[in-house]
FIRO-873159 format. One record per residue: residue in three letters; x, y, z of N, C-alpha, C in turn. Coordinates in nm, 2 decimals. Example, Ala and Ser with C-alpha at 12.3 -4.5 7.8 and 13.67 -1.06 7.14 Angstrom:
NODE resn n_east n_north   n_up ca_east ca_north  ca_up c_east c_north   c_up
NODE  ALA   1.32   -0.57   0.78    1.23    -0.45   0.78   1.32   -0.33   0.78
NODE  SER   1.28   -0.22   0.71    1.37    -0.11   0.71   1.29    0.00   0.79
//
This chain:
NODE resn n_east n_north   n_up ca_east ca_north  ca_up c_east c_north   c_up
NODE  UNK   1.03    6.52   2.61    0.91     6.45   2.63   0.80    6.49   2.53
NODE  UNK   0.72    6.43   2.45    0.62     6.42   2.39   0.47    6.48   2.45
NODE  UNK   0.43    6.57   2.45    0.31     6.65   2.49   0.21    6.70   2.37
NODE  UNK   0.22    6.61   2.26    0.13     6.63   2.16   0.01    6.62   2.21
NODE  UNK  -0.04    6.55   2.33   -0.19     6.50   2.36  -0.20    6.62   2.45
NODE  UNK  -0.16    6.72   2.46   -0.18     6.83   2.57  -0.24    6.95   2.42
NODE  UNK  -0.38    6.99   2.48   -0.43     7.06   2.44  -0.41    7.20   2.52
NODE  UNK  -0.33    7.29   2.53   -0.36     7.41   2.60  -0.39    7.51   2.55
NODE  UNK  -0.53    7.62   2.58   -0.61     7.72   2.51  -0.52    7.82   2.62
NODE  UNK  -0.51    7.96   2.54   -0.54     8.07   2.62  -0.66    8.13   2.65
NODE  UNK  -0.70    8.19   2.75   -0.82     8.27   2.76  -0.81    8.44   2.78
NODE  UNK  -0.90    8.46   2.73   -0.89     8.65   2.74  -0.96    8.72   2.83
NODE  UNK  -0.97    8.82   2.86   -1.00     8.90   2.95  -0.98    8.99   2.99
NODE  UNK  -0.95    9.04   3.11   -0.91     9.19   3.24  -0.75    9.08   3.24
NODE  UNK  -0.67    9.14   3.25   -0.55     9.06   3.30  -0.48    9.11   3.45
NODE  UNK  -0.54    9.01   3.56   -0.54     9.08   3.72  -0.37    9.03   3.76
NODE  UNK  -0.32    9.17   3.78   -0.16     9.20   3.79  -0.13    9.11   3.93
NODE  UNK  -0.24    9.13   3.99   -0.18     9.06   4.16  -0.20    8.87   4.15
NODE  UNK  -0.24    8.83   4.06   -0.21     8.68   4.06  -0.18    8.65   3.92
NODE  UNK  -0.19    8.73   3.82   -0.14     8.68   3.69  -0.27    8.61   3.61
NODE  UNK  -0.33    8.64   3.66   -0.46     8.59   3.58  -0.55    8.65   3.50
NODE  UNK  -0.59    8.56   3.42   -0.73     8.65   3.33  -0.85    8.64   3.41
NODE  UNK  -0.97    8.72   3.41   -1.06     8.76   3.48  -1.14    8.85   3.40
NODE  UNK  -1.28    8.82   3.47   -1.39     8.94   3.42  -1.50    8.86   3.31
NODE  UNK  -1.58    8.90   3.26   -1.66     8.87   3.17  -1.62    8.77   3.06
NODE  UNK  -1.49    8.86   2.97   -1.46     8.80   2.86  -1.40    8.66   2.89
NODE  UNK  -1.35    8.65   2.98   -1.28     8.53   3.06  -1.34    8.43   3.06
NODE  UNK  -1.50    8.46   3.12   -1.62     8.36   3.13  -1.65    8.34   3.04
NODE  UNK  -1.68    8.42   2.96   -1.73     8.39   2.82  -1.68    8.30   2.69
NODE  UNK  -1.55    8.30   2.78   -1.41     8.21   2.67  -1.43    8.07   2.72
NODE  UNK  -1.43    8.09   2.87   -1.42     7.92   2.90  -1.57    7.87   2.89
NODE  UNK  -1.69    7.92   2.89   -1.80     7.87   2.85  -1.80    7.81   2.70
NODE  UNK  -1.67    7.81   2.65   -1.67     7.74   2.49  -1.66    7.63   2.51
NODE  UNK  -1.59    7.63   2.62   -1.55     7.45   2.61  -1.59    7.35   2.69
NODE  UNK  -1.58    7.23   2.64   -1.54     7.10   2.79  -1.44    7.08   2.76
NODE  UNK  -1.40    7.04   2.93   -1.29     7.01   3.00  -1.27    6.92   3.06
NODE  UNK  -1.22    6.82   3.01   -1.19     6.69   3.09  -1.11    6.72   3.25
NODE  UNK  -1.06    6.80   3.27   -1.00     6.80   3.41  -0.98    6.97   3.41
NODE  UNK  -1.03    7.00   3.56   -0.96     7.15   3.58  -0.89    7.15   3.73
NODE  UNK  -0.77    7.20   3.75   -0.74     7.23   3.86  -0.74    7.38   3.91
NODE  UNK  -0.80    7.36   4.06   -0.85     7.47   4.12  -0.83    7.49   4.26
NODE  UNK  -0.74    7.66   4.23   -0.75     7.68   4.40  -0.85    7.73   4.46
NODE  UNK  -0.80    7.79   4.59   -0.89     7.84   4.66  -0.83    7.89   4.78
NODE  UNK  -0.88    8.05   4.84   -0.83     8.09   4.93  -0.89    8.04   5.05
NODE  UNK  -0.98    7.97   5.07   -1.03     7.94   5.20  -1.14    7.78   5.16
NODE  UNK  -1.16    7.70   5.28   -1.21     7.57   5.24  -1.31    7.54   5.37
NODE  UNK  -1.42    7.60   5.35   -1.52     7.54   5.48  -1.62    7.42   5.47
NODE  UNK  -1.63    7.35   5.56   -1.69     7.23   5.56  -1.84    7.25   5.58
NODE  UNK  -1.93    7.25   5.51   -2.07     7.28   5.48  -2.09    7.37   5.41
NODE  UNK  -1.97    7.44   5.38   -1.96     7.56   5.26  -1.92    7.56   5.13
NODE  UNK  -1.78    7.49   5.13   -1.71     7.47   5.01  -1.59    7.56   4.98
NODE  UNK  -1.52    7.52   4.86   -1.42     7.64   4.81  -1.45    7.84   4.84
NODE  UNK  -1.41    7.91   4.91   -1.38     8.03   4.87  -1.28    8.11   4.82
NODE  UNK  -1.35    8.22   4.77   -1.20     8.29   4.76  -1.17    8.46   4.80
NODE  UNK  -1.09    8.54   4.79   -1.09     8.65   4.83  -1.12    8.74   4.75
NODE  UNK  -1.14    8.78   4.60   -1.16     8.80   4.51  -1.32    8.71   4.39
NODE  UNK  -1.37    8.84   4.39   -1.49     8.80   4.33  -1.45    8.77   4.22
NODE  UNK  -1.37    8.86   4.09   -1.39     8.80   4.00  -1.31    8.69   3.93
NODE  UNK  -1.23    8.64   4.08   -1.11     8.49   4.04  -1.22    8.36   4.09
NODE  UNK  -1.31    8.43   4.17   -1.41     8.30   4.22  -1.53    8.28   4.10
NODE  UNK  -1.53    8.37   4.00   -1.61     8.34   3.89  -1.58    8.25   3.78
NODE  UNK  -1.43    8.28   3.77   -1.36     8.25   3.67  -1.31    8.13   3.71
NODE  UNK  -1.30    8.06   3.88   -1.27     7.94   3.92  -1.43    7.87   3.85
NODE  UNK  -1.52    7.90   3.93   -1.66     7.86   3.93  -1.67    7.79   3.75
NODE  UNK  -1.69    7.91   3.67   -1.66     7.89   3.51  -1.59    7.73   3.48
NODE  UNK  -1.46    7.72   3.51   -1.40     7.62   3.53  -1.46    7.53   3.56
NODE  UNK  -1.50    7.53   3.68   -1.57     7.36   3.72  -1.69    7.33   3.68
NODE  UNK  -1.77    7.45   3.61   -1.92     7.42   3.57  -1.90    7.33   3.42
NODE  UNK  -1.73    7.33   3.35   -1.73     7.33   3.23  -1.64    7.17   3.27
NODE  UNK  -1.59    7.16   3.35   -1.51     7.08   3.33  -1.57    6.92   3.42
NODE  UNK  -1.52    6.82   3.36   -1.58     6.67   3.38  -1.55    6.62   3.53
NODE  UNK  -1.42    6.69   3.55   -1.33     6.62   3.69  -1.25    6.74   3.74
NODE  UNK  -1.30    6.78   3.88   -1.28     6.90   3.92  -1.17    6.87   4.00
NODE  UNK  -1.03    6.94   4.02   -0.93     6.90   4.14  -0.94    7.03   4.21
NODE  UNK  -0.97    7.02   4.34   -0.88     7.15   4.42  -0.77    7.07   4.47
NODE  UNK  -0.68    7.23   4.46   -0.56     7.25   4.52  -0.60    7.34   4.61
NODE  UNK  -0.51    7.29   4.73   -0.50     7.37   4.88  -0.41    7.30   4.94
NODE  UNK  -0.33    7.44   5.00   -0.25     7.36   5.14  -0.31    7.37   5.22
NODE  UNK  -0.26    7.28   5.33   -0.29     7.34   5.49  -0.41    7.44   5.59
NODE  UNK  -0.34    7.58   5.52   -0.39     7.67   5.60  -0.49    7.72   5.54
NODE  UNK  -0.53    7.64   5.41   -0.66     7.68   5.35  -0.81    7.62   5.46
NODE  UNK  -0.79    7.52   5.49   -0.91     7.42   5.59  -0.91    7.54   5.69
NODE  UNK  -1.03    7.48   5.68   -1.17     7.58   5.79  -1.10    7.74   5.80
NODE  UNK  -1.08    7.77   5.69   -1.08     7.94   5.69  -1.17    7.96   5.55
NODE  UNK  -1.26    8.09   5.59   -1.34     8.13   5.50  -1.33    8.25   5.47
NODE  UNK  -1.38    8.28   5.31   -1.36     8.43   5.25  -1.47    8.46   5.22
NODE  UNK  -1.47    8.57   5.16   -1.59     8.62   5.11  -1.69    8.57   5.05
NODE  UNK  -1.63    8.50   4.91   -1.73     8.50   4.76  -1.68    8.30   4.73
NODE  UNK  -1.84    8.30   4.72   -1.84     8.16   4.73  -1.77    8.06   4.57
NODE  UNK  -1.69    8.02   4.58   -1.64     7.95   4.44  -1.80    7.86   4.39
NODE  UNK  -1.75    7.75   4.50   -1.86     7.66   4.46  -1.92    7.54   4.56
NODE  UNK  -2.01    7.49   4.61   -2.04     7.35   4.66  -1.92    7.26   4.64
NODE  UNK  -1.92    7.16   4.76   -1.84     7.06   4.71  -1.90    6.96   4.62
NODE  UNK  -2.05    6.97   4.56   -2.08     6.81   4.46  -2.00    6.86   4.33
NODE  UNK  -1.93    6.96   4.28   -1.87     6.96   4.23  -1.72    6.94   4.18
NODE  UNK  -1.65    6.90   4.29   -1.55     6.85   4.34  -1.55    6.71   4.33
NODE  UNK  -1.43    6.64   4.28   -1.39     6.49   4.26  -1.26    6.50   4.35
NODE  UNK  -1.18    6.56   4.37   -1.04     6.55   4.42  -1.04    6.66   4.48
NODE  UNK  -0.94    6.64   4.60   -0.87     6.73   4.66  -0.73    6.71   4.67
NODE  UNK  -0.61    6.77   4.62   -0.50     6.75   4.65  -0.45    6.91   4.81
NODE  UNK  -0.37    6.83   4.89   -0.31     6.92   4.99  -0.17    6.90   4.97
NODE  UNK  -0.11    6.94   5.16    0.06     6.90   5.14   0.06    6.87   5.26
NODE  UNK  -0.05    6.82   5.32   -0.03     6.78   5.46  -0.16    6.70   5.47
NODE  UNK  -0.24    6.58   5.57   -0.35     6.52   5.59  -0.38    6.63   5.69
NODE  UNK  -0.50    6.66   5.66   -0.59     6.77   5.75  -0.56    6.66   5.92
NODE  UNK  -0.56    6.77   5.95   -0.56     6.76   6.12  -0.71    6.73   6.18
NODE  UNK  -0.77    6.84   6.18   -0.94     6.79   6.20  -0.97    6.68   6.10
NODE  UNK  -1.03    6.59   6.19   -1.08     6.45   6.13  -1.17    6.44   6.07
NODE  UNK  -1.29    6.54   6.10   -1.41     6.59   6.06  -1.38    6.60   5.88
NODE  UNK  -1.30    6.62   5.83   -1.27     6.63   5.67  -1.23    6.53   5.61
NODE  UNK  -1.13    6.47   5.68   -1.13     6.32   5.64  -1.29    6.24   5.62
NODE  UNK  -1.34    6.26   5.78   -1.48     6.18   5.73  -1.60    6.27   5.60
NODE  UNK  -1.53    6.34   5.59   -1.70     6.44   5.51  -1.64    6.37   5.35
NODE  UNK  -1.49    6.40   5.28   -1.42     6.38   5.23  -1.46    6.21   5.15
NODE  UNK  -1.48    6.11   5.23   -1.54     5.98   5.24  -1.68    5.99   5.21
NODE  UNK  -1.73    6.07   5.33   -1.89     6.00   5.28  -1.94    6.10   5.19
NODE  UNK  -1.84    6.19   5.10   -1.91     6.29   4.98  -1.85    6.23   4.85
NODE  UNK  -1.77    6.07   4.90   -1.68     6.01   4.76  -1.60    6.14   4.70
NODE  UNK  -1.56    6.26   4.77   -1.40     6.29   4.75  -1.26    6.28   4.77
NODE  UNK  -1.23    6.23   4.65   -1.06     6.17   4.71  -0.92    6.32   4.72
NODE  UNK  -0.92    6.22   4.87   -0.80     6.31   4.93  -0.64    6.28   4.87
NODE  UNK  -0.56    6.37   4.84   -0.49     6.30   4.83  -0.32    6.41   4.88
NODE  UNK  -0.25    6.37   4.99   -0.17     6.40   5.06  -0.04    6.35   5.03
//
């Protein structure tokens, strides 16, 4: 398959052994180079008047980094991410366009927030 239209950068940084990620300062400082037409983003916890969290400060910076730079923000979450909260705040949801899961949330209450914030759900 043809992927010449796929731009992929590396980024530098702390390289954090427990999820395989780059992190830390230099990390920020790399993805502050660019725009991004699309970023996908997880998240360890997902509260409704809160937004994305995560359990780790410096993966919720380097998420944050991400969506401040990028046009069309997706989170990724399953399930057991809804209405559990962590520590360190990623971001608000007006920064969010999409949410992909692997199941339709159970509480209804996100369905309707989901709608009236024009975030698409998608299951």
């Amino acid at each position: 398959k043809d992927h010449s239209l796929i731009d992929l950068i590396g980024i530098g940084g702390n390289f954090r052994q427990v999820s395989h990620s780059f992190v830390g300062a230099n990390a920020q400082s790399d993805i502050a180079r660019y725009l991004i037409d699309k970023s996908f983003i997880s998240s360890s916890g997902l509260t409704l008047g809160i937004g994305p969290t995560d359990n780790s400060e410096v993966e919720s910076l380097v998420r944050k980094q991400f969506m401040i730079q990028s046009k069309h923000n997706i989170l990724v979450v399953d399930h057991t991410k809804f209405d559990f909260r962590t520590i360190h705040l990623i971001s608000n949801f007006s920064k969010i366009q999409s949410v992909i899961t692997d199941q339709k949330p159970i509480n209804h209450e996100w369905i309707s927030f989901f709608k009236e914030a024009d975030i698409q759900l998608i299951y």
